[in-house]
Phi, psi and omega in degrees: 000124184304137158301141173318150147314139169293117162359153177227141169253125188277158156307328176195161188234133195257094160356296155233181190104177154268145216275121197285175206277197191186202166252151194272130170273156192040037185204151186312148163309150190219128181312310170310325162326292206290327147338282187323303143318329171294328172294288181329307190280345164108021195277301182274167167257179181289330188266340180276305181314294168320267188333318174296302175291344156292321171278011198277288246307284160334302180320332185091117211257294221248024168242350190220140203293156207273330142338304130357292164278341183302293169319292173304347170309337207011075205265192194209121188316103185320310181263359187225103168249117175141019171240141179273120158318027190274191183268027153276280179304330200283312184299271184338257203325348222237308184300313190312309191323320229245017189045038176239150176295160192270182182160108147270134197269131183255111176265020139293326185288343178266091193315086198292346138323312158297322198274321156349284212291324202299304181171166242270166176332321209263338159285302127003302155308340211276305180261031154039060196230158173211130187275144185237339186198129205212111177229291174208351153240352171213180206239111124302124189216114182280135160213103183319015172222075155273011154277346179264119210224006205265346186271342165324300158335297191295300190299330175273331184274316195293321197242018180027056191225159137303137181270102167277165145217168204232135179273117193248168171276153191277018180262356197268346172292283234272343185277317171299350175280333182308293177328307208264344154312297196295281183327303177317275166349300168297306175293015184231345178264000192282303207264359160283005172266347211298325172266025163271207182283126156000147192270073158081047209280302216298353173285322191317314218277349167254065181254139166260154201266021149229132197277140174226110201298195186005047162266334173283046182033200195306122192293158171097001184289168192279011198198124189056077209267330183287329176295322207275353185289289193308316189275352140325312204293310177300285186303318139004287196290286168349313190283339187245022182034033170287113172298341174190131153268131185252142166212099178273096162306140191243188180277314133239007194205136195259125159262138193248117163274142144216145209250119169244137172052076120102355166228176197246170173260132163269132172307283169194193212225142145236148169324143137344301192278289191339286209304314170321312200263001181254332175272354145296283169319305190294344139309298189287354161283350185233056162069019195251201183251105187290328194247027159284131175225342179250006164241175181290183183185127158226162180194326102148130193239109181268140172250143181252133184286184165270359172291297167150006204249126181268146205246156159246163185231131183234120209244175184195102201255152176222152135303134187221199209273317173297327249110136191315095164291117179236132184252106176261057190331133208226160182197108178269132175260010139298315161302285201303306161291099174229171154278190211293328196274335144356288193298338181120354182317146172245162196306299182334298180294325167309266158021289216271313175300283181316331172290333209259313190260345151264045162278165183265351173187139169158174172223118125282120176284133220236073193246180189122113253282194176293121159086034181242014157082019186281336179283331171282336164282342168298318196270314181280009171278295185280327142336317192299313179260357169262105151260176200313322195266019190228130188236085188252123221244116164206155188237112189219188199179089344298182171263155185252012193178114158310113188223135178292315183297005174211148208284064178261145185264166157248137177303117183239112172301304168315318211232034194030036179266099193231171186315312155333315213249327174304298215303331172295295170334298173285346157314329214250005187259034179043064148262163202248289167235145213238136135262115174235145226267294213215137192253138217206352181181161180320284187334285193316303171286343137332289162297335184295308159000265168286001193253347171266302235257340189251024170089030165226140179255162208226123176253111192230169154202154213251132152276063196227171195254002165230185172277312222251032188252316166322303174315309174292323159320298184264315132016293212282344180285349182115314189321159184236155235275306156308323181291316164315318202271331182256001161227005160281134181244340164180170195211123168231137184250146177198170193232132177263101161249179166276147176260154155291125161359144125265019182263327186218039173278166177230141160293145200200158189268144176293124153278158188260337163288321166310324171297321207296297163343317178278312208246344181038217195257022175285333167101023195258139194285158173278129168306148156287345170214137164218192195263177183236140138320174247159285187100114171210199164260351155328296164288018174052046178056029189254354196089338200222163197198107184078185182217134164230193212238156150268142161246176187220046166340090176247083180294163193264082172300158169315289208308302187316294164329302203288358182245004175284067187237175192297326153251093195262089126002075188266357144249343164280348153336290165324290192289347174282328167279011171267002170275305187283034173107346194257150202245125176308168185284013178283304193266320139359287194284230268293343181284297182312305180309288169001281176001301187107352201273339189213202175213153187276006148304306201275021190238352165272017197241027216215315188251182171272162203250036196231159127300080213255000000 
């Protein structure tokens, strides 16, 4: 005996007429259902419908989510024409029928260790479901069948919480459960293997030094569960425009961080042994020693993405109470290698910087603190100027970026190769322009000297928080004071702020103790509006979405030199290069605020809060 048909829910209810079509309750979306209704309502035509159904016909009808096929159709909204039926639009519509809210799933915001647990890989799939958020009364769960209600009940009983649920698009459901399943997985067959036999060490260690991501297919397979915990981990970030990876060991439990547009996320959670074993692996990708454990350590991974684009990776072990805490610095060289105006120059500062640096012999100084954008402005400085007839030489520690156009050494310390001692070597190597990574003790600023006083020009950088702060610096470093007045030729100092979002930034009012505050007694007028956050999912609801740098631009004048003495008066220092022209990283940042480009929040959380 056949079962009743299941209820049908109409979208709206009509008065007269025939009963407009509508959705099947307790059962997956079925294209024709969603055809129908798209028709009824006038967003497709009879000819947009046919056409969708012709490409079902091929597709595997009970394999593609029917949104899905809608969407690869790349049909155009009937009556609103230039907005696209895509999987922008579809998901939202879809949510209004069924009254539920909409969510693009931000998979930094998701614990993924906790929601793992909620229930299982094959269940999850069977009702196209993704748990996103869980806390101790209730349970979010995104999903692309919001009409299928039948797994609520099980689920509310299992986990005894309240159920929201949220409409997600559905190719972003099935890639985090595959992902976030599958890591899970690979971490739970990692540590229940951890007092077996070793993960495959003798394969790890002839690992070639190019990582080439998603090859080990689908995470979560029965074999090397730690290569594939890790090489998720890498492409995650890459995918999540994460600038460093953190892998903090705890007492039982490991945290995985990635610090995006300048701050950080927390990820995801690993077991004690896992993480152990993840940080090892990612030591032997970067040439390091695993079974060193009580000193610091660095090293570098170049990885080719699934895209095809090789990325560099800058690694760093330190010991801590738990365990070795490893850091990983990512460098895209489409990102890094950028031009003047990229970087944030504005033409003046453009200007001012290309005079500084095609001079033929001096050395400019690059300061500001660790992540304040100084390698990237150093490396896409010397892209600029290493050409076929220029032989540019640089010594860093690490080198932080391969690059074919310039000759670089690494600092080995172990071997007495130290910055002092690279930088005497190229001298003898016909260079033209000297990259010395970091000027950092007497020797080192010394050879930079001399590698200046013999008709090379030399690009370093400094840790102070200003330009005219570089001066006191190498003074306080030994330099003698005449030698700083005939070969520094400028100093520049900056800062990595965040930009505002521009899918959802807005105009908003200047507060004025903050501008004041920001701006000190330069007298620069307060914009009457400038822009605020807002929050969307572009910008994972933060307002801001990337970074560019403010700068602090001093070329070295006669005046300036002539006050360059040995008890150096650093704020009448100051104040004299701001009489010869150099404009603080203050009026920069406010310059930027105007703009429309940032806000004077985030640039007071950036600079010092004094104008000096």
């Amino acid at each position: 005996m056949s079962q009743p048909a299941p209820p049908r829910v109409a979208p709206m209810s009509r008065k007269d007429g025939p009963r407009a079509p509508g959705f099947t309750a307790n059962r997956r979306l079925d294209t024709d259902e969603v055809l129908a209704v798209l028709l009824h309502e006038g967003v497709l035509t009879e000819a947009d419908t046919k056409r969708v159904r012709n490409s079902q016909r091929g597709a595997g009808r009970s394999e593609v989510h029917p949104l899905v096929m809608i969407a690869n159709a790349k049909l155009e909204h009937a009556q609103a024409p230039g907005t696209a039926v895509n999987l922008e639009y579809l998901p939202e519509w879809i949510a209004r029928h069924a009254a539920l809210p909409h969510e693009r799933i931000d998979p930094t915001k998701i614990d993924v260790s906790a929601v793992g647990q909620v229930v299982t890989a094959t269940y999850a799939t069977k009702y196209r479901i993704l748990p996103i958020a869980i806390s101790d009364t209730e349970l979010t769960v995104a999903t692309s069948e919001p009409f299928d209600t039948r797994w609520i009940a099980d689920i509310g009983h299992i986990t005894r919480r309240e159920i929201h649920r949220v409409v997600a698009n559905p190719l972003d459901v099935n890639r985090y459960l595959m992902e976030f399943y599958g890591v899970t997985r690979a971490v739970r067959k990692a540590k229940d293997d951890k007092d077996g036999k070793p993960q495959e060490e003798s394969k790890l260690l002839n690992f070639e030094q190019l990582l080439q991501l998603g090859e080990t297919g689908e995470l979560g397979a029965d074999d090397q569960h730690i290569v594939r915990i890790v090489d998720w981990l890498l492409q995650y970030a890459y995918d999540q425009r994460a600038s460093d990876i953190h892998l903090e060991p705890r007492r039982d439990i490991g945290r995985v961080r990635f610090r995006i547009d300048g701050v950080l996320h927390k990820v995801f959670e690993l077991p004690a042994a896992v993480m152990s074993a993840v940080t090892a692996r990612i030591k032997i990708l970067g040439r390091m020693d695993i079974a060193e454990r009580r000193r610091p350590q660095d090293g570098r991974i170049k990885m080719r993405t699934v895209g095809g684009r090789e990325v560099e990776m800058r690694l760093s072990t330190m010991p801590t109470a738990f365990g070795e805490k490893c850091v990983m610095r990512i460098f895209d060289p489409e990102l890094v290698m950028k031009n003047f105006s990229q970087l944030g120059f504005s033409p003046p500062e453009e200007a001012m910087w290309k005079a500084m640096i095609e001079r033929p012999h001096g050395i400019v100084l690059v300061t500001g603190p660790t992540g304040s954008g100084k390698t990237t402005t150093l490396y896409s400085t010397l892209k600029h100027i290493a050409t076929p007839d220029i032989n540019v030489c640089t010594i860093e520690d690490p080198i932080e970026m391969v690059a074919p156009d310039f000759n670089q050494m690494q600092v080995q310390v172990n071997i007495d190769l130290t910055f002092a001692a690279g930088v005497r070597t190229l001298l003898r190597q016909d260079p033209d322009i000297i990259m010395v990574g970091e000027i950092r003790d007497l020797p080192t600023a010394e050879m930079a000297v001399q590698a200046s006083l013999t008709g090379h020009l030399v690009l370093s950088t400094l840790h102070t928080n200003d330009a005219p702060s570089a001066v006191s610096r190498l003074l306080d470093l030994g330099v003698a004071h005449f030698l700083i007045q005939s070969t520094v030729a400028g100093i520049v100092a900056q800062r990595l702020v965040r930009k505002l979002c521009t899918h959802c930034r807005k105009p908003g009012p200047v507060d004025p103790a903050k501008w004041k505050l920001l701006t000190g007694d330069f007298g620069f007028p307060a914009p009457t509006l400038a822009m605020v956050p807002v929050g969307c999912p572009e910008c994972r609801k933060t307002g801001f979405l990337g970074r560019t740098a403010i700068y602090e631009m001093m070329p070295i004048s006669p005046a300036l030199r002539a006050l360059i003495q040995p008890s150096l008066d650093l704020p009448l220092f100051r104040a004299a290069a701001i009489r010869e022209g150099l404009r603080p990283l203050c009026l920069s940042a406010a310059e930027q605020v105007a703009k429309g480009i940032t806000t004077v929040e985030e640039v007071l959380g950036v600079l010092p809060t004094s104008a000096e």
